[in-house]
C-alpha positions as CSV (number, residue, x, y, z in Angstrom):
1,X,28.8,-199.6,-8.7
2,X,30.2,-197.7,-5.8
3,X,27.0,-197.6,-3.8
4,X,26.1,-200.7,-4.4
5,X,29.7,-202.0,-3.1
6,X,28.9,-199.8,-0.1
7,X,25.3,-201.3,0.1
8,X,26.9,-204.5,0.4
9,X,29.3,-203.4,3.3
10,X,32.9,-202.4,1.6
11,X,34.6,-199.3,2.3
12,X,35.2,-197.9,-0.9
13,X,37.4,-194.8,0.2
14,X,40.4,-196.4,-0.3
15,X,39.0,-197.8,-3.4
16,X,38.7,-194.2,-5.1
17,X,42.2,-192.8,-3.3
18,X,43.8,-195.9,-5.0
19,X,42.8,-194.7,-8.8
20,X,42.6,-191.1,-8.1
21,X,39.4,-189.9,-8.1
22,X,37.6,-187.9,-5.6
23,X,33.8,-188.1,-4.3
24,X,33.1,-184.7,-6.4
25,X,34.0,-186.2,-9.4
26,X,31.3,-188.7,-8.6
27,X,28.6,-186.6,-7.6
28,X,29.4,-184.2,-11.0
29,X,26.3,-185.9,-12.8
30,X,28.4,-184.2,-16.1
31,X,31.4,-185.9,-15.4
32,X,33.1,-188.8,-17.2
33,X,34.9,-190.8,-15.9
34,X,37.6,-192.8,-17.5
35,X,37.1,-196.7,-18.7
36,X,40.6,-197.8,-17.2
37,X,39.8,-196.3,-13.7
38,X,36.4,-197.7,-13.8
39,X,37.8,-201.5,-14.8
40,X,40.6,-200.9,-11.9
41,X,37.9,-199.9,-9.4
42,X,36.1,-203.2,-10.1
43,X,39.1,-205.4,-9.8
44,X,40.2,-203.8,-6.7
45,X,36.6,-204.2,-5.5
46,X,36.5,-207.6,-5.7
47,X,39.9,-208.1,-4.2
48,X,38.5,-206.5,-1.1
49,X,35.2,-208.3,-1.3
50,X,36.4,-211.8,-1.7
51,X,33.2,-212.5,-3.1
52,X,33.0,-214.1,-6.9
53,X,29.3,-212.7,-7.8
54,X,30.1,-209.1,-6.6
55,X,28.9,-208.3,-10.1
56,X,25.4,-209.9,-9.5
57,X,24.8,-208.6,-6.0
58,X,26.1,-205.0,-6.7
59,X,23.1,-204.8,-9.0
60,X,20.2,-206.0,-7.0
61,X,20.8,-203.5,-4.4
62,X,21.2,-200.8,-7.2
63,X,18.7,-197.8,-6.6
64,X,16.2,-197.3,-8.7
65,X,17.0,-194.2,-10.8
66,X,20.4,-194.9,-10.4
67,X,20.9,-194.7,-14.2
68,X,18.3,-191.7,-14.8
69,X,16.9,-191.1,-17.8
70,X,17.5,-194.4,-18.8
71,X,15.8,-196.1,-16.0
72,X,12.8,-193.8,-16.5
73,X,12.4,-194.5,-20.0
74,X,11.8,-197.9,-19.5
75,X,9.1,-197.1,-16.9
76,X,6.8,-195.4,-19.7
77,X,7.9,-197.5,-22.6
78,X,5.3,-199.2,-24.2
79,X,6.0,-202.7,-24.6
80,X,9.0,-204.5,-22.9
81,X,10.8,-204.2,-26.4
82,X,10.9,-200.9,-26.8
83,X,12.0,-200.5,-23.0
84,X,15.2,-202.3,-24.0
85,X,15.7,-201.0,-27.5
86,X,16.2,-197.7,-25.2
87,X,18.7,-199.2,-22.9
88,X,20.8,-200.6,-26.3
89,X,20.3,-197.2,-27.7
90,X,21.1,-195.0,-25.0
91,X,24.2,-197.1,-23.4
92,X,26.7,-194.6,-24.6
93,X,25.5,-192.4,-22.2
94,X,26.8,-195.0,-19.2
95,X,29.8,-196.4,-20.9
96,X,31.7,-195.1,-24.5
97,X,34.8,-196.2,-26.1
98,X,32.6,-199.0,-28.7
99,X,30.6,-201.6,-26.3
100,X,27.3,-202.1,-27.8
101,X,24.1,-203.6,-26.5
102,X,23.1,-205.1,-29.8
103,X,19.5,-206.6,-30.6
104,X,17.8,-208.7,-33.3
105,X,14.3,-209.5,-33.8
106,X,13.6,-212.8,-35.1
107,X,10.3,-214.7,-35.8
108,X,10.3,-216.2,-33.0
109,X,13.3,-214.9,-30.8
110,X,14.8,-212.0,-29.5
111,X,18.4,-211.8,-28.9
112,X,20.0,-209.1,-27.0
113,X,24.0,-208.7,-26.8
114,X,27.0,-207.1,-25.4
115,X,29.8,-206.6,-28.0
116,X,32.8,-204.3,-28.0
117,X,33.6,-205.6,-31.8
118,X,37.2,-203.8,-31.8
119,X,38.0,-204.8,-28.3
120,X,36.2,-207.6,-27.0
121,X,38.8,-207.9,-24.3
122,X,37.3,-205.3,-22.7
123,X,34.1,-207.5,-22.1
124,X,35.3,-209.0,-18.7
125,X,33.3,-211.5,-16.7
126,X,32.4,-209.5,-14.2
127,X,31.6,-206.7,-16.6
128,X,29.7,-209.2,-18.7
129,X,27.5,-210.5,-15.6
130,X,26.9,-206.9,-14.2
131,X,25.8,-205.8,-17.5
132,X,23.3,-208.0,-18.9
133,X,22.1,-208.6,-15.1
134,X,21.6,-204.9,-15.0
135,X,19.5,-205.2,-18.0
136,X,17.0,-207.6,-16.8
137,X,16.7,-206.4,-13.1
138,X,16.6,-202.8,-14.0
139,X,13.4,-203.3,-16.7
140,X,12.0,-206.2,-14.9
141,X,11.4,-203.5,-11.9
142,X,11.1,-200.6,-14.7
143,X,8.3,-202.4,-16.5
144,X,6.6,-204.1,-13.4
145,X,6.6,-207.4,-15.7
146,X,8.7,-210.2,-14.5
147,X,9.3,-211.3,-17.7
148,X,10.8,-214.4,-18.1
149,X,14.3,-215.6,-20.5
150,X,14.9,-218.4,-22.1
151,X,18.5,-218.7,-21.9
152,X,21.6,-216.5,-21.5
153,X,25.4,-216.8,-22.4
154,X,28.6,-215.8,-21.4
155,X,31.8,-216.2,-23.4
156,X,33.7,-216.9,-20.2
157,X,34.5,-220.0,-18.5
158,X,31.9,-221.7,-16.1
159,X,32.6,-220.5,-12.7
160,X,32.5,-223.3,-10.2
161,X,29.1,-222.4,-8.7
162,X,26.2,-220.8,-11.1
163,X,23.3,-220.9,-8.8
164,X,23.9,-217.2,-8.3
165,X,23.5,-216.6,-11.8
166,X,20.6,-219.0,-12.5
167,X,18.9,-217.2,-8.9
168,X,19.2,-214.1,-10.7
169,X,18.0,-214.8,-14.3
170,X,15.5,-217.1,-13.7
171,X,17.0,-219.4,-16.7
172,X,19.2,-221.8,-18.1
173,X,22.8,-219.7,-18.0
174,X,25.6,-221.1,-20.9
175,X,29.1,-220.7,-20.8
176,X,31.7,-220.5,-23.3
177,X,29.3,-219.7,-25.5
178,X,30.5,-217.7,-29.0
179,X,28.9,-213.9,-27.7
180,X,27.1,-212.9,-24.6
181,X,23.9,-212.5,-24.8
182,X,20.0,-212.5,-23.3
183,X,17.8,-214.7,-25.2
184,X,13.6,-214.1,-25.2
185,X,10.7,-214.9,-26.8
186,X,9.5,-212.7,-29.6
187,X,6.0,-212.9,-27.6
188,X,7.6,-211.5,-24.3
189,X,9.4,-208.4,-26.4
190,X,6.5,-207.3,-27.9
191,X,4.4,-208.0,-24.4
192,X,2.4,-204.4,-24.1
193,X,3.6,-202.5,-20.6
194,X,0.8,-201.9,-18.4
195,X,0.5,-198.1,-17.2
196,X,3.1,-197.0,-20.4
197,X,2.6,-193.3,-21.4
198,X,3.2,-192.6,-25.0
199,X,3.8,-188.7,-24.4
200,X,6.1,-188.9,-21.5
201,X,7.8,-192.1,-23.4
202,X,8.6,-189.2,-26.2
203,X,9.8,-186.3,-23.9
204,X,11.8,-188.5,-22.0
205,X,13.3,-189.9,-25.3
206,X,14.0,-186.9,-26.8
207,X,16.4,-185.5,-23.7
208,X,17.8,-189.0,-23.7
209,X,18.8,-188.0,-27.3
210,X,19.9,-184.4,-26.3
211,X,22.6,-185.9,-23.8
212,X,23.6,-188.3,-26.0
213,X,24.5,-185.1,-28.3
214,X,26.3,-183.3,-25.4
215,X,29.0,-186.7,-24.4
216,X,32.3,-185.5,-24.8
217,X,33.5,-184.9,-29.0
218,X,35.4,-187.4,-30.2
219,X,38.9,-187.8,-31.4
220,X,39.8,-185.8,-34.5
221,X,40.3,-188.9,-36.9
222,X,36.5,-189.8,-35.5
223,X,35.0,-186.4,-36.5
224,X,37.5,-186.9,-39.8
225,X,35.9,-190.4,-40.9
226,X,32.6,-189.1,-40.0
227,X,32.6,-186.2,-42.2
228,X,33.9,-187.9,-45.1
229,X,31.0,-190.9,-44.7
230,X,28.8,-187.9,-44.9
231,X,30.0,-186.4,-47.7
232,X,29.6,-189.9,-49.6
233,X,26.7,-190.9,-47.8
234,X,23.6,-189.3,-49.8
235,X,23.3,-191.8,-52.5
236,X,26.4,-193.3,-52.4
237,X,27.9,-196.6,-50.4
238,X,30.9,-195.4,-48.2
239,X,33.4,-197.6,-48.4
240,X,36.4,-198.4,-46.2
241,X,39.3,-198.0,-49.4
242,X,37.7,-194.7,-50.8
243,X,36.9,-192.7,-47.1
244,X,40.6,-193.5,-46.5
245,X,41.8,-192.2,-49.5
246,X,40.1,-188.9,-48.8
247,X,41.9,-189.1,-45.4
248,X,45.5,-190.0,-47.1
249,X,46.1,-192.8,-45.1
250,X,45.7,-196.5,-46.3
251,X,42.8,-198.5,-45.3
252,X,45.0,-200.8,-42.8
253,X,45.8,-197.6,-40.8
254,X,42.3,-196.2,-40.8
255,X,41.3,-199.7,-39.7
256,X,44.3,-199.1,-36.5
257,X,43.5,-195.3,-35.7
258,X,39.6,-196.3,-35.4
259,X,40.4,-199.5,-33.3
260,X,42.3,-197.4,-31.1
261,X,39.0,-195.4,-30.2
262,X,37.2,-198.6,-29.7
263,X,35.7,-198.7,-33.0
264,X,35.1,-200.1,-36.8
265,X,34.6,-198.4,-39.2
266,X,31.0,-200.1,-40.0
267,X,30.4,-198.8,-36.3
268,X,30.6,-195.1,-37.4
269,X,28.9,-196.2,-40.7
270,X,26.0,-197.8,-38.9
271,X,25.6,-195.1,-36.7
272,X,25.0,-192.0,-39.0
273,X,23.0,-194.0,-41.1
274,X,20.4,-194.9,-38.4
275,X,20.4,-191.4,-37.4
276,X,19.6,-190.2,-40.9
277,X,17.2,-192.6,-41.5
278,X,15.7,-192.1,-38.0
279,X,15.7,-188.0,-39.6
280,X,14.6,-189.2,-43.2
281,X,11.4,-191.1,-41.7
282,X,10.2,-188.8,-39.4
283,X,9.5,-186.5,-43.0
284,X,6.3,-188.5,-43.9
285,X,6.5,-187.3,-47.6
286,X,9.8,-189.4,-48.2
287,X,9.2,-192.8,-49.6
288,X,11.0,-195.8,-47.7
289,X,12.4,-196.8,-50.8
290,X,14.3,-193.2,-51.5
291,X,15.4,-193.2,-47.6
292,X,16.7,-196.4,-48.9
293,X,18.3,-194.9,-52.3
294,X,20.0,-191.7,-50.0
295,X,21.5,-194.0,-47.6
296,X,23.0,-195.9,-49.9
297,X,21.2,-199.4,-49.9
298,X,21.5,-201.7,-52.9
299,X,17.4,-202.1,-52.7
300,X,14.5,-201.4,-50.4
301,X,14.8,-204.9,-49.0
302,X,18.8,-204.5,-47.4
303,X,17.6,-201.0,-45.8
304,X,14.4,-202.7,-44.1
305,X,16.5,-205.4,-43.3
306,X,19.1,-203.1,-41.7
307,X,17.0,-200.7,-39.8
308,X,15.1,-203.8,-38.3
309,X,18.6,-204.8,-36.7
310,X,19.0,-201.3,-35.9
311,X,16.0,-200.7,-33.7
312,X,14.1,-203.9,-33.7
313,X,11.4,-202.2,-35.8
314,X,10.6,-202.2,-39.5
315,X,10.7,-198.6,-41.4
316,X,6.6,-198.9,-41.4
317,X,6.4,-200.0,-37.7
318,X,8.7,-197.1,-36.7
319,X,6.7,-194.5,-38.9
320,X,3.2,-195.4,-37.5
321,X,5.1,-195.3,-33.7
322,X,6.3,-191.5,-34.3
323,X,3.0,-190.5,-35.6
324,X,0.8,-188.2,-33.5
């Protein structure tokens, strides 16, 4: 965000002295930096800038490459989908503390979100905008396919002027709608990507995976609800009630200490069991329907329906994409 404010002419020096943070922090490409200095630096930003679709313009003059592995992934992917499957599941490795870049695959539509469930005051306007412009602009130059939206949506009031936003996503833009999100055609997710490499797709995907591994451990009560979901998880259904009574605290406080980290408790629930089931399917001798019965699905039909909002992809389509 930085270089594109300097890009676009402001001096961000001050900008950095102002929150405390130094130019070697930036440059660390290991370094985190945290969310209430990053949300200051934007405010201040557009202060200086006077300009109300700073957000929009600070990503068209973004690099390429900018967001590494993740702008490379989409570049081999091999359909439009998958390239932004990747960017909803590798977004922790921009920006933690529970925003999600949700999508679900319908017959005919594709939505694609931006949700911070136990904060959604976190999802700013000029957060929201940079974001989901981000998205498009990054995988529309990623893919080489200007694909085209339908709609998108904001949840924040309609800014006297919206040609910016219409210039930039080519597409009817709501506001004050009930989530933000991109809207496409099921057709233009599953559009194949000319010049995608399968191999290269999979490298890169694994090290995406391996720095996703390496972002900073979480807080103990984290770690805490995450073992004890474990522990249930093979067969069972974790529940709310009965992982906080392993933790001695009452479901209400569990609820607090988890919102406090920017999370639910279905978030940390979701997440471990997409992982194993990601695990579970790569074993070709275990049956859909037992992946199902160790995760803790009520029947074959819930897990399928679960792992298709999960990844966009059925059990069986995600199988025959992992096989050599």
């Amino acid at each position: 965000m930085l270089d594109a404010c300097a890009r676009l002419g402001i001096d961000t020096a001050p900008l950095l002295q102002t929150v405390g943070l130094d130019q070697a922090t930036l440059d660390d490409p290991d370094a985190r930096i945290p969310a209430a200095k990053a949300d200051a630096l934007w405010a201040m930003a557009f202060d200086v800038s006077g300009n109300p679709h700073l957000a929009l313009h600070a990503v068209e003059v973004l690099p390429f490459g900018a967001y590494r592995v993740i702008d490379f992934l989409a570049t081999v992917a091999p359909t439009i989908g998958a390239a932004l499957a990747k960017v909803s599941d590798y977004f922790p490795l921009i920006r933690t503390g529970g925003i999600r870049l949700p999508y679900a695959v319908g017959p005919d539509l594709v939505t694609f979100g931006l949700e911070c469930p136990a904060r959604p005051a976190v999802i700013t306007p000029p957060f929201a905008e940079y974001t989901l412009a981000a998205v498009v602009l990054r995988t529309r130059l990623a893919t080489n396919q200007r694909y085209p939206l339908v709609r998108v949506q904001f949840t924040h009031a309609r800014p006297a002027d919206i040609r910016e936003h219409e210039r930039i996503f080519e597409c009817p833009v709501d506001f004050g709608a009930d989530a933000c999100r991109l809207i496409l055609s099921r057709q233009v997710w599953e559009t194949p990507r000319i010049g995608s490499n399968p191999d290269l797709f999979s490298v890169l995907d694994t090290h995406a995976r391996l720095l996703l591994d390496r972002l900073p451990d979480p807080s103990a009560i984290v770690r805490q609800v995450r073992a004890a979901i474990e522990d249930e998880l093979r067969g069972g259904h974790p529940q709310l009630a009965s992982v906080a009574r392993r933790l001695a605290v009452s479901p209400r406080t569990l609820q607090r200490q988890l919102a406090a980290e920017g999370l639910t408790f279905n978030d940390v629930l979701d997440a471990l069991r997409f992982r194993a089931a990601r695990k579970y399917l790569s074993q070709r001798d275990v049956a859909a329907s037992e992946v199902a019965y160790l995760l803790g699905f009520s029947d074959q039909s819930a897990f399928h329906r679960a792992f298709r909002r999960w990844s966009g992809q059925t059990p069986t389509e995600y199988r025959r994409r992992m096989a050599p």
